[in-house]
MOPAC internal coordinates of N, CA, C and O (Angstrom, degrees):
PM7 1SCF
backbone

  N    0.0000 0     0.00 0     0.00 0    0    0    0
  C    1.4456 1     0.00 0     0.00 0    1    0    0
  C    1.5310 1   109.00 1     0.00 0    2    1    0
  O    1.2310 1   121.62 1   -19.19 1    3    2    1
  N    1.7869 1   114.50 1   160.81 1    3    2    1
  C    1.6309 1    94.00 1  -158.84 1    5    3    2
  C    1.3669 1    75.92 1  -102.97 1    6    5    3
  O    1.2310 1   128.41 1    -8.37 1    7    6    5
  N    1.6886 1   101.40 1   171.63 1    7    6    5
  C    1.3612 1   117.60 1   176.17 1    9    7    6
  C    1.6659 1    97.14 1   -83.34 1   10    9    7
  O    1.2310 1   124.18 1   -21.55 1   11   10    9
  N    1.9216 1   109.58 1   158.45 1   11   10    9
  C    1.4491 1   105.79 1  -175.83 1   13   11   10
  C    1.8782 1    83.90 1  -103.00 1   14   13   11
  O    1.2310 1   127.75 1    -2.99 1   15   14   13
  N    1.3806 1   102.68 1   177.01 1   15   14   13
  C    1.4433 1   109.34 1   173.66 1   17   15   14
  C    0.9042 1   102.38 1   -96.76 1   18   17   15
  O    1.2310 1   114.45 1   -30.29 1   19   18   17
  N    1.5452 1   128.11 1   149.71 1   19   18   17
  C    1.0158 1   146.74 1  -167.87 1   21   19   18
  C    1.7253 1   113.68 1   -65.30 1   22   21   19
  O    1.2310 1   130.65 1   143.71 1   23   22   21
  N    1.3846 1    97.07 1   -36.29 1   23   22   21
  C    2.0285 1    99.00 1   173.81 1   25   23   22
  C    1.1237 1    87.98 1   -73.47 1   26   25   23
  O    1.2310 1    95.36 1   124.57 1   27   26   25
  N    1.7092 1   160.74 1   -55.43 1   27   26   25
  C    1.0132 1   144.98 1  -164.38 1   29   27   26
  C    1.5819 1   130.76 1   -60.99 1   30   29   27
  O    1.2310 1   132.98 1   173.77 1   31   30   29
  N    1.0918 1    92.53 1    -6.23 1   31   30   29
  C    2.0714 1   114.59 1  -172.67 1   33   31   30
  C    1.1713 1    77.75 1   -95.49 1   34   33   31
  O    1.2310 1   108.14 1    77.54 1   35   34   33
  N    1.3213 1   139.76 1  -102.46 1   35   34   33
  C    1.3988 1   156.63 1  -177.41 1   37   35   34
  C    2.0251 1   123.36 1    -5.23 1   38   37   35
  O    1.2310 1   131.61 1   135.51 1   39   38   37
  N    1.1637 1    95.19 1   -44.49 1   39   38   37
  C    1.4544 1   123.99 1  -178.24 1   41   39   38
  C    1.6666 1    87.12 1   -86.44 1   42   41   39
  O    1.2310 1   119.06 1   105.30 1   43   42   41
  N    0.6190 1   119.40 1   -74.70 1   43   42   41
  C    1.8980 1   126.28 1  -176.18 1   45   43   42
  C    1.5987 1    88.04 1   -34.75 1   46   45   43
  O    1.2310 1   129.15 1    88.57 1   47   46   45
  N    0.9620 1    99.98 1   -91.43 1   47   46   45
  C    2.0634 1   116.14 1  -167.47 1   49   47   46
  C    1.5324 1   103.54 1   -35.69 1   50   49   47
  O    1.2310 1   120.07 1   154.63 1   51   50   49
  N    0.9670 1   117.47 1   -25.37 1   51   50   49
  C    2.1124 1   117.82 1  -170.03 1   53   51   50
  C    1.2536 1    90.05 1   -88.82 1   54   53   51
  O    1.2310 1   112.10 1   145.49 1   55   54   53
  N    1.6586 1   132.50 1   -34.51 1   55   54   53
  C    1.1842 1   110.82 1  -132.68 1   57   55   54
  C    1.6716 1    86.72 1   -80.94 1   58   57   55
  O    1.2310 1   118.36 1   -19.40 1   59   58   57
  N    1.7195 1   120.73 1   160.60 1   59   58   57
  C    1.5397 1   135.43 1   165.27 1   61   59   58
  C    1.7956 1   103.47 1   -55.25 1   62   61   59
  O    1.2310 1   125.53 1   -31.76 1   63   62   61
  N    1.4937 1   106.97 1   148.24 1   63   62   61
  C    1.6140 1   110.34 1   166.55 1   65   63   62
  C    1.4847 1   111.82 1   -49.58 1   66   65   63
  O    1.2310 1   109.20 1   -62.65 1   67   66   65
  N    0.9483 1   137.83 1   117.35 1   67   66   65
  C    1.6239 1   141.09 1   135.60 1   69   67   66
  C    1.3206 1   119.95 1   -24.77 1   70   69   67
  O    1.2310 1   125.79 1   -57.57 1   71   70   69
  N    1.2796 1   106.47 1   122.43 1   71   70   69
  C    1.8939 1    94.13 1  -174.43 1   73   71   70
  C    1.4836 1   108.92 1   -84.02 1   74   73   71
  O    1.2310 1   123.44 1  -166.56 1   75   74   73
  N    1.4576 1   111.02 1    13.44 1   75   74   73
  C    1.7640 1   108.13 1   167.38 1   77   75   74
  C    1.2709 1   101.90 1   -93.10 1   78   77   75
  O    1.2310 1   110.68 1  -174.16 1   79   78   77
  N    1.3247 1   135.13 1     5.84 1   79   78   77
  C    1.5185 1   127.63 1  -155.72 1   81   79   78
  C    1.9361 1    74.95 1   -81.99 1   82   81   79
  O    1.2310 1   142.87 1   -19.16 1   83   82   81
  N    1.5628 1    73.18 1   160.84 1   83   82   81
  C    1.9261 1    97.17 1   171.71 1   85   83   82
  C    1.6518 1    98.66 1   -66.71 1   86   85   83
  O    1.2310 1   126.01 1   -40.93 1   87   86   85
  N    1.1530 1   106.05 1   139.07 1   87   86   85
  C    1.7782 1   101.46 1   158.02 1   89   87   86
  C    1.5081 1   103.93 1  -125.53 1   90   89   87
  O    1.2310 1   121.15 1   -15.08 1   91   90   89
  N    1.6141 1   115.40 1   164.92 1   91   90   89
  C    1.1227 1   124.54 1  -177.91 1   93   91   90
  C    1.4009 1   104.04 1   -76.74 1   94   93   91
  O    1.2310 1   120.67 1   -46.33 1   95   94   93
  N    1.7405 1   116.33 1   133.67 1   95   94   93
  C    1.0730 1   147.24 1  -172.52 1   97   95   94
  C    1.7619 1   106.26 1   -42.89 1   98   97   95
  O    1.2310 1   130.52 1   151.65 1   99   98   97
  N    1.4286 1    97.32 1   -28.35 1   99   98   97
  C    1.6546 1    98.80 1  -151.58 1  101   99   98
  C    1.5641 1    92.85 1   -86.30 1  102  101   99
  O    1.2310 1   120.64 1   155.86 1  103  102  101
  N    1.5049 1   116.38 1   -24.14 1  103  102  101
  C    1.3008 1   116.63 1   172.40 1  105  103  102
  C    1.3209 1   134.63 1   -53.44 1  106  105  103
  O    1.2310 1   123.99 1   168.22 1  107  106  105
  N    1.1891 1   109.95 1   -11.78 1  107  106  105
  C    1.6162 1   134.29 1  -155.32 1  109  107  106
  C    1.7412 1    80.25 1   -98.89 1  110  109  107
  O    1.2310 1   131.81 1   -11.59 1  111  110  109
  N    1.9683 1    94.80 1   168.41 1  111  110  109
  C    1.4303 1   119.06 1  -165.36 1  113  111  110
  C    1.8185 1    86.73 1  -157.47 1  114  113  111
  O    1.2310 1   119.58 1   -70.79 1  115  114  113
  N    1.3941 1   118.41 1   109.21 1  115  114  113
  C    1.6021 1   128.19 1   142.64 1  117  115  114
  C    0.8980 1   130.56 1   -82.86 1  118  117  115
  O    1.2310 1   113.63 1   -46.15 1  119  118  117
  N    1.3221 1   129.65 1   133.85 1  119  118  117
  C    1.2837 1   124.45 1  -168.43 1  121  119  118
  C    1.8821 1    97.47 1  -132.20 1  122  121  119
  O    1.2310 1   128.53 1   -30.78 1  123  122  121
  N    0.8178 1   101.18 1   149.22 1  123  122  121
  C    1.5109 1   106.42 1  -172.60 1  125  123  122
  C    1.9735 1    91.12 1  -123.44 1  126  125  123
  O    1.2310 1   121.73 1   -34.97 1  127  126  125
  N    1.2976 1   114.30 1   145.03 1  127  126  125
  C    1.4579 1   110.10 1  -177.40 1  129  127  126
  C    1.7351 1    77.48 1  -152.65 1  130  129  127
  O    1.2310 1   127.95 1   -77.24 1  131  130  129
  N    1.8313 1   102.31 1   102.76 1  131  130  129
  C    1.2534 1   106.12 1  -172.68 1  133  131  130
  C    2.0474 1    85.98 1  -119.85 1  134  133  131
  O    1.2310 1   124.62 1    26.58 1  135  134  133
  N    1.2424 1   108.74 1  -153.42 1  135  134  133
  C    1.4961 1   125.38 1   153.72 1  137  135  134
  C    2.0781 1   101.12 1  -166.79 1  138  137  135
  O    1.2310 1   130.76 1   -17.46 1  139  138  137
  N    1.5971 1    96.84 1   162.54 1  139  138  137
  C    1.3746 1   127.49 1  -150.59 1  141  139  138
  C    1.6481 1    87.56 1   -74.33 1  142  141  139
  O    1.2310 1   130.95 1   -41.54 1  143  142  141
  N    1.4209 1    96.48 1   138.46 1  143  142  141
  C    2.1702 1   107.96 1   178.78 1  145  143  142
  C    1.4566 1    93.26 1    80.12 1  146  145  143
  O    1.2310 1    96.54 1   147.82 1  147  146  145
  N    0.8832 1   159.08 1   -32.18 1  147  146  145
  C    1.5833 1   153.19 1   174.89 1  149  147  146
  C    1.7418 1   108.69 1   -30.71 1  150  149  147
  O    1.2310 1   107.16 1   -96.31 1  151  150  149
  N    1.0790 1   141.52 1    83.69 1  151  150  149
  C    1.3305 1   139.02 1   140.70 1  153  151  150
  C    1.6271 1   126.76 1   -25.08 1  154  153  151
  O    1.2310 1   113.13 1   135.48 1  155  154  153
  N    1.4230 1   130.59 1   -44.52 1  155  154  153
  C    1.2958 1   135.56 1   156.89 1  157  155  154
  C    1.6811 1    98.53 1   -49.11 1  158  157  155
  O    1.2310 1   130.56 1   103.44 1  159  158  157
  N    1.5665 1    97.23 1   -76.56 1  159  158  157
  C    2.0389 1    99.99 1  -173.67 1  161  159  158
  C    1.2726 1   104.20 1   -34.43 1  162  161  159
  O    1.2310 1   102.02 1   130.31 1  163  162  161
  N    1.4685 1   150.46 1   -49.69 1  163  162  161
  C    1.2615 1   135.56 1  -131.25 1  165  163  162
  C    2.3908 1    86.71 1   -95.49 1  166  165  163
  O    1.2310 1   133.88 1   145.91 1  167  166  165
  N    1.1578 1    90.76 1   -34.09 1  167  166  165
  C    1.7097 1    98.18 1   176.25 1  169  167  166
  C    1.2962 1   104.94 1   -77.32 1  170  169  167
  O    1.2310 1   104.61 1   171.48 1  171  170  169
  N    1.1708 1   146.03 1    -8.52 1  171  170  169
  C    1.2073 1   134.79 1   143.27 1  173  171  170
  C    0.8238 1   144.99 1   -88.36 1  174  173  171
  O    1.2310 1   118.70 1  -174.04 1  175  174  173
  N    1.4161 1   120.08 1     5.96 1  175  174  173
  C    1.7582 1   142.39 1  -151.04 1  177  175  174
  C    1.8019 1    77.00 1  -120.94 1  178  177  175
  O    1.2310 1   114.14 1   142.85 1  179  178  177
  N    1.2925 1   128.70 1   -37.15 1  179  178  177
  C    1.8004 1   137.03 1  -175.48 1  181  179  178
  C    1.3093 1    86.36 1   -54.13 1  182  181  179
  O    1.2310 1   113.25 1    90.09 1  183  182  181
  N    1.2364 1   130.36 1   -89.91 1  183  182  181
  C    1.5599 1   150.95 1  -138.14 1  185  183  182
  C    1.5654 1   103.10 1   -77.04 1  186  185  183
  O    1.2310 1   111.89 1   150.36 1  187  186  185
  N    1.3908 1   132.89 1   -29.64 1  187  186  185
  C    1.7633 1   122.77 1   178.80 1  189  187  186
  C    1.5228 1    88.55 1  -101.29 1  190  189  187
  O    1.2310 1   114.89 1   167.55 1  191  190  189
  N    1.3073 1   127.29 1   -12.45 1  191  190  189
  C    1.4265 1   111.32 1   169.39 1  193  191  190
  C    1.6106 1   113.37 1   -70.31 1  194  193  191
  O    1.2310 1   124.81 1   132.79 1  195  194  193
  N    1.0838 1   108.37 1   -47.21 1  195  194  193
  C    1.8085 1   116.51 1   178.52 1  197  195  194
  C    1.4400 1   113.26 1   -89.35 1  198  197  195
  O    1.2310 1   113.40 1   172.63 1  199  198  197
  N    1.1413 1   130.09 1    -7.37 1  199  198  197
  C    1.2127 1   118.27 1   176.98 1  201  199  198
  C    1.4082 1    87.07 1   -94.45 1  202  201  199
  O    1.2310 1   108.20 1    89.32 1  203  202  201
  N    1.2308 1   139.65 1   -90.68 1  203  202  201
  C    1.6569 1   136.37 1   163.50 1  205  203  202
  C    1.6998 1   113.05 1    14.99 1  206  205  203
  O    1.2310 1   130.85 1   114.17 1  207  206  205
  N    1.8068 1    96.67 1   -65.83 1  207  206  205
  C    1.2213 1    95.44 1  -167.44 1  209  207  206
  C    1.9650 1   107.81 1   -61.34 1  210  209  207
  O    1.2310 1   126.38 1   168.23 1  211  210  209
  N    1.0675 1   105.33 1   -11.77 1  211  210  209
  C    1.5229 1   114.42 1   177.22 1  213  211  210
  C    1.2650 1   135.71 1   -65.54 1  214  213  211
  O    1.2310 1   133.19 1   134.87 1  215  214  213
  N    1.4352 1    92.12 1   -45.13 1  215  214  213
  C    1.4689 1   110.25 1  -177.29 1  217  215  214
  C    1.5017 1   115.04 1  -119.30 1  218  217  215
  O    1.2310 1   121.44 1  -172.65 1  219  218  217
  N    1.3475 1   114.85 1     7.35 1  219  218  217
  C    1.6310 1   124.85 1   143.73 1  221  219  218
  C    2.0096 1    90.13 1    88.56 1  222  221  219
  O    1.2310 1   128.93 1  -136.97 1  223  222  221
  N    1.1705 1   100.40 1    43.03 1  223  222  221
  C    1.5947 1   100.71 1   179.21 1  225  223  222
  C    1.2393 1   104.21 1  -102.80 1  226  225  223
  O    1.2310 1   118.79 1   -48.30 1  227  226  225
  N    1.4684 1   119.91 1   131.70 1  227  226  225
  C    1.3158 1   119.18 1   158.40 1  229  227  226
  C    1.2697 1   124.23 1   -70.52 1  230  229  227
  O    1.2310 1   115.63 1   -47.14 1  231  230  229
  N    1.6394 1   125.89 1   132.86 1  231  230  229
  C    1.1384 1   137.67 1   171.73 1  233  231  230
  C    1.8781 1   129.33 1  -123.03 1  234  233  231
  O    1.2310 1   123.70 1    11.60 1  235  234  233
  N    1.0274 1   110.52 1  -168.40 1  235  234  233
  C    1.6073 1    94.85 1  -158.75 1  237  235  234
  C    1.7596 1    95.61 1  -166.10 1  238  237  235
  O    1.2310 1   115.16 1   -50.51 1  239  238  237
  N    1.5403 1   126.79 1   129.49 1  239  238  237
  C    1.4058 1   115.54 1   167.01 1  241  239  238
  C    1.5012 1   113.72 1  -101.95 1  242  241  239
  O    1.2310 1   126.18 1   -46.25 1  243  242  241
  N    1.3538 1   105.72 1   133.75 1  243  242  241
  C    1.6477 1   105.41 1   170.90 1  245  243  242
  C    1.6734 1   114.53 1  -103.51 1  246  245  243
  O    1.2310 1   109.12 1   -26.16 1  247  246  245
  N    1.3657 1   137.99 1   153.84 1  247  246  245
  C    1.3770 1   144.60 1  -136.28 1  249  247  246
  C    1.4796 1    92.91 1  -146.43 1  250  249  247
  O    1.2310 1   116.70 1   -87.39 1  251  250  249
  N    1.4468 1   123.89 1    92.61 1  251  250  249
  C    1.1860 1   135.50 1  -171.91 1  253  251  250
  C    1.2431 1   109.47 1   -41.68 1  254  253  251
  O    1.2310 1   127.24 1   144.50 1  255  254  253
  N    1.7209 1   103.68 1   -35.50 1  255  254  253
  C    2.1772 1   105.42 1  -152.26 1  257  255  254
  C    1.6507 1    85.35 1   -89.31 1  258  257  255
  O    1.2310 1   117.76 1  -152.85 1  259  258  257
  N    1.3292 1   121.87 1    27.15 1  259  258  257
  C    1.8783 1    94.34 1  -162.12 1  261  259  258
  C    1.8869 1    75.15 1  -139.97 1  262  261  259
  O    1.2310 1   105.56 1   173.81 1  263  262  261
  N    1.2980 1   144.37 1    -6.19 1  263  262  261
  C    1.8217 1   155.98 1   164.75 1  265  263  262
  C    1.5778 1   102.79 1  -121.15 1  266  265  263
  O    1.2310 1   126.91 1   -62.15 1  267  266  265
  N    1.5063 1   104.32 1   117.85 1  267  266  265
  C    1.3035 1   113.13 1   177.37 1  269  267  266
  C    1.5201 1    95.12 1   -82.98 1  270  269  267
  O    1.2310 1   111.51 1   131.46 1  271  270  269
  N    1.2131 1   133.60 1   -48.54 1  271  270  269
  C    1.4504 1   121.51 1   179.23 1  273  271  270
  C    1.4111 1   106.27 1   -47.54 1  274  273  271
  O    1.2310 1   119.23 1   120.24 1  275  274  273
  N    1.2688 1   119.08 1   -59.76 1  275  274  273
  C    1.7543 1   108.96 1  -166.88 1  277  275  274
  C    2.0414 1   119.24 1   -48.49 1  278  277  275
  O    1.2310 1   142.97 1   161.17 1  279  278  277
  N    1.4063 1    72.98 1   -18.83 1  279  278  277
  C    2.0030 1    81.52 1  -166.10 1  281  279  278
  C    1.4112 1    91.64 1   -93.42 1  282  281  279
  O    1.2310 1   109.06 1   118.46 1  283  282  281
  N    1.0497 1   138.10 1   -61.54 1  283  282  281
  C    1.5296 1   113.69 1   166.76 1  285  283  282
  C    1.2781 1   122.81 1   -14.00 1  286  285  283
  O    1.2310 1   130.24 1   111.82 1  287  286  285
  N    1.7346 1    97.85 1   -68.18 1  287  286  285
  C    1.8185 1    96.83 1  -168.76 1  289  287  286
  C    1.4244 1   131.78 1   -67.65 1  290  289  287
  O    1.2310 1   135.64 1   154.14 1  291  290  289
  N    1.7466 1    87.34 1   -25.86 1  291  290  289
  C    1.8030 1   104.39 1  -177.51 1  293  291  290
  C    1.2710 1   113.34 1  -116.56 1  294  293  291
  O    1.2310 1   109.55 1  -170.85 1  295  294  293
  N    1.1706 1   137.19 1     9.15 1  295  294  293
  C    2.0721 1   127.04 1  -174.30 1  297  295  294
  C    1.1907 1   106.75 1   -58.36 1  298  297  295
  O    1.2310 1   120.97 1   167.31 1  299  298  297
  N    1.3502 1   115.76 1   -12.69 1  299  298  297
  C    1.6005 1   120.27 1  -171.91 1  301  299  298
  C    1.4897 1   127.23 1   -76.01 1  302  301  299
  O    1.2310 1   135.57 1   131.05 1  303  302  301
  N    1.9187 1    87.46 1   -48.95 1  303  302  301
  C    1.3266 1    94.93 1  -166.33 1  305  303  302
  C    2.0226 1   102.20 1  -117.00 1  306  305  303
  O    1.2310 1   113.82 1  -142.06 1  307  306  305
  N    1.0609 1   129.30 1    37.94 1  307  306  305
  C    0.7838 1   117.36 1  -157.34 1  309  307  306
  C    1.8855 1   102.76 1  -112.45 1  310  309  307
  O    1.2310 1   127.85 1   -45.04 1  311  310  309
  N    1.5504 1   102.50 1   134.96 1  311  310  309
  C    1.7537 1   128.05 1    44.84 1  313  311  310
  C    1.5510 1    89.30 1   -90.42 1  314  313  311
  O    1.2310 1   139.08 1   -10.65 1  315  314  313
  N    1.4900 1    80.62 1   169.35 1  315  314  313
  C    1.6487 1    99.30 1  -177.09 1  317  315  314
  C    2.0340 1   101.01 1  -135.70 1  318  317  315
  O    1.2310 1   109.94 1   -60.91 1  319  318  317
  N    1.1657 1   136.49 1   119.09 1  319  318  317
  C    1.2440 1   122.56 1   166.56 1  321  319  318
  C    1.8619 1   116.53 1   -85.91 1  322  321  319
  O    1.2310 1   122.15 1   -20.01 1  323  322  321
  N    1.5079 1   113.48 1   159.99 1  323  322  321
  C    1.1115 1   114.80 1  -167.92 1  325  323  322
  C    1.6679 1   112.13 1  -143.20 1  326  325  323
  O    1.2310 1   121.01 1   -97.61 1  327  326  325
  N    1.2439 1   115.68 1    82.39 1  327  326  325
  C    1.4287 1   116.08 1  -174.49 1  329  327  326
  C    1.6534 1   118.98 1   -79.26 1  330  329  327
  O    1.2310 1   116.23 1   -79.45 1  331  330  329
  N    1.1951 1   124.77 1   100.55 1  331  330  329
  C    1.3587 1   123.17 1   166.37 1  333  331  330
  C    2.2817 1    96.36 1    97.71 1  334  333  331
  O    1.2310 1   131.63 1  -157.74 1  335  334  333
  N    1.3478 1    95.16 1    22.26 1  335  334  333
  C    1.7543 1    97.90 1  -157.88 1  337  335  334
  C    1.6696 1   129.61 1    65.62 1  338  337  335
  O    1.2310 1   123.25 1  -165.12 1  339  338  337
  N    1.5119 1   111.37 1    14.88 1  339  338  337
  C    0.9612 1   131.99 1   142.65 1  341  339  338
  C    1.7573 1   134.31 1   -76.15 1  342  341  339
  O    1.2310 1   115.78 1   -47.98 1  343  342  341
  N    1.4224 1   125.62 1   132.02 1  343  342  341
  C    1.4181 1   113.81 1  -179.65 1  345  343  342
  C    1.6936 1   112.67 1   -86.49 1  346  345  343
  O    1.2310 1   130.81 1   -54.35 1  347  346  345
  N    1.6807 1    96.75 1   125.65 1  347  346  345
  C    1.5147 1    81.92 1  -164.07 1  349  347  346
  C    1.4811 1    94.16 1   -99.08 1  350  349  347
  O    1.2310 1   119.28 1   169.51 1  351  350  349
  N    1.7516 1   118.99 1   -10.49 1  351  350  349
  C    1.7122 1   105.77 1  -171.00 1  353  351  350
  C    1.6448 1   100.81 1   172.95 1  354  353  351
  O    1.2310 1   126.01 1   -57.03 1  355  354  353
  N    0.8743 1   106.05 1   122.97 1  355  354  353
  C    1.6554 1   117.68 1   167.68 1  357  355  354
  C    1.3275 1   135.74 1  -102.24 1  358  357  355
  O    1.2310 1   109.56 1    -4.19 1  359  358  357
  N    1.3553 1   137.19 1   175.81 1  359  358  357
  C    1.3425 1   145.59 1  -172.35 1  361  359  358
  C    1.3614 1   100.55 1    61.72 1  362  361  359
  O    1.2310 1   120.42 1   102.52 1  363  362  361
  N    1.6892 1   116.80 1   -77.48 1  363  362  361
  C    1.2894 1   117.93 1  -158.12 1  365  363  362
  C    1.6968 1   102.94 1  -117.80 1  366  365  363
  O    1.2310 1   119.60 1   -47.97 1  367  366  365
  N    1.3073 1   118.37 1   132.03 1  367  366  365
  C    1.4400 1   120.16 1   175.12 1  369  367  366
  C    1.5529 1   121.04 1   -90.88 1  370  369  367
  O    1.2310 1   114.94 1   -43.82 1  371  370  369
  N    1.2074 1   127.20 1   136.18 1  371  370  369
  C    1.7434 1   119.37 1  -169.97 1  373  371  370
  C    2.0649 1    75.50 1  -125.03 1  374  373  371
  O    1.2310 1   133.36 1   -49.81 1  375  374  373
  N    1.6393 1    91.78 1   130.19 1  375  374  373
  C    0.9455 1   103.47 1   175.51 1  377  375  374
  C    1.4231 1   132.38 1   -75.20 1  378  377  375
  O    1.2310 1   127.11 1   140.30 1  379  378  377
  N    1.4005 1   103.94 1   -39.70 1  379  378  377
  C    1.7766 1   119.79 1   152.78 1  381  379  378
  C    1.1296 1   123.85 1   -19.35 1  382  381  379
  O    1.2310 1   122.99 1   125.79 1  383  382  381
  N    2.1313 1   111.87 1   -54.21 1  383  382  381
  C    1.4294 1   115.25 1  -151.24 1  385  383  382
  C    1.7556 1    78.87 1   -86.75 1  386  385  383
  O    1.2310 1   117.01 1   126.88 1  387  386  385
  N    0.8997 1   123.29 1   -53.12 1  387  386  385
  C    1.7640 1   125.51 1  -160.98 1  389  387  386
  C    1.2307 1   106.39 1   -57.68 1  390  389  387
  O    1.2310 1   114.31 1   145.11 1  391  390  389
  N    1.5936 1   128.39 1   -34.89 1  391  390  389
  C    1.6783 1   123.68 1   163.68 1  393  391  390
  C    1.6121 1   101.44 1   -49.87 1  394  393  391
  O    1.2310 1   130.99 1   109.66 1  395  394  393
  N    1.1682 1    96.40 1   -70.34 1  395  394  393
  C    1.8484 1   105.62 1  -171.67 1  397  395  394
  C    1.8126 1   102.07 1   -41.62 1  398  397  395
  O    1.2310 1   119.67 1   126.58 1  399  398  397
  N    1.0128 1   118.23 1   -53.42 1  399  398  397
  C    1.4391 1   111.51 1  -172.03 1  401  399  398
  C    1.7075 1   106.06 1   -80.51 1  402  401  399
  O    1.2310 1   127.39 1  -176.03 1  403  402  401
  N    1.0250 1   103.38 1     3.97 1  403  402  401
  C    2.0258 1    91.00 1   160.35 1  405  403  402
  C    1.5437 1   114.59 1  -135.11 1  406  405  403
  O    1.2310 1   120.53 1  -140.38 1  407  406  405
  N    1.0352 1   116.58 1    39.62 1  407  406  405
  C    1.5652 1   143.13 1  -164.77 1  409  407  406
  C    1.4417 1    94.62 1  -128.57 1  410  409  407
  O    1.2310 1   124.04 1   115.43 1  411  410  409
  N    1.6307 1   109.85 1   -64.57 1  411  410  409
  C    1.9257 1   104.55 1  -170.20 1  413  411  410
  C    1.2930 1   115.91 1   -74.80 1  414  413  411
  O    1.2310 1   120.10 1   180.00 1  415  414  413

């Protein structure tokens, strides 16, 4: 294995976290912003339930008709997912992309 240079160790070690760095799974926050009789919601509540339950992420459902802010932002598109209080994807959840996005 090659040796690194020593300004290169140094420069590495100072530098701030990268917000692409991987973070630990457990750090993460899902939020599901579904509402009650929803057929999509109940298929998305499947997939952040088991992918979650996978990777040991805590998650949480929010109920549009019960947050007037949430129903503003989402009556449209909902379910709606929410990684870190970010929207990472609505209507339909692909479980793949939502591992990958609480993995990096």
């Amino acid at each position: 294995m090659a040796r690194m240079s020593p300004l290169f160790r140094r420069t590495a070690a100072a530098a701030p976290r990268d917000a692409a760095e991987p973070r630990d799974p457990q750090e993460r926050l899902v939020t599901l912003v579904r509402k009650p009789g929803c057929h999509l919601c109940d298929d998305a509540r499947a997939v952040v339930e088991t992918v979650c339950g996978e990777l040991g992420v805590p998650w949480e459902e929010k109920d549009i008709t019960r947050d007037q802010r949430l129903h503003d932002a989402y009556w449209e598109q909902i379910p709606v997912v929410l990684v870190d209080g970010e929207q990472h994807t609505f209507w339909r959840v692909d479980a793949e992309r939502l591992r990958r996005a609480l993995v990096r």
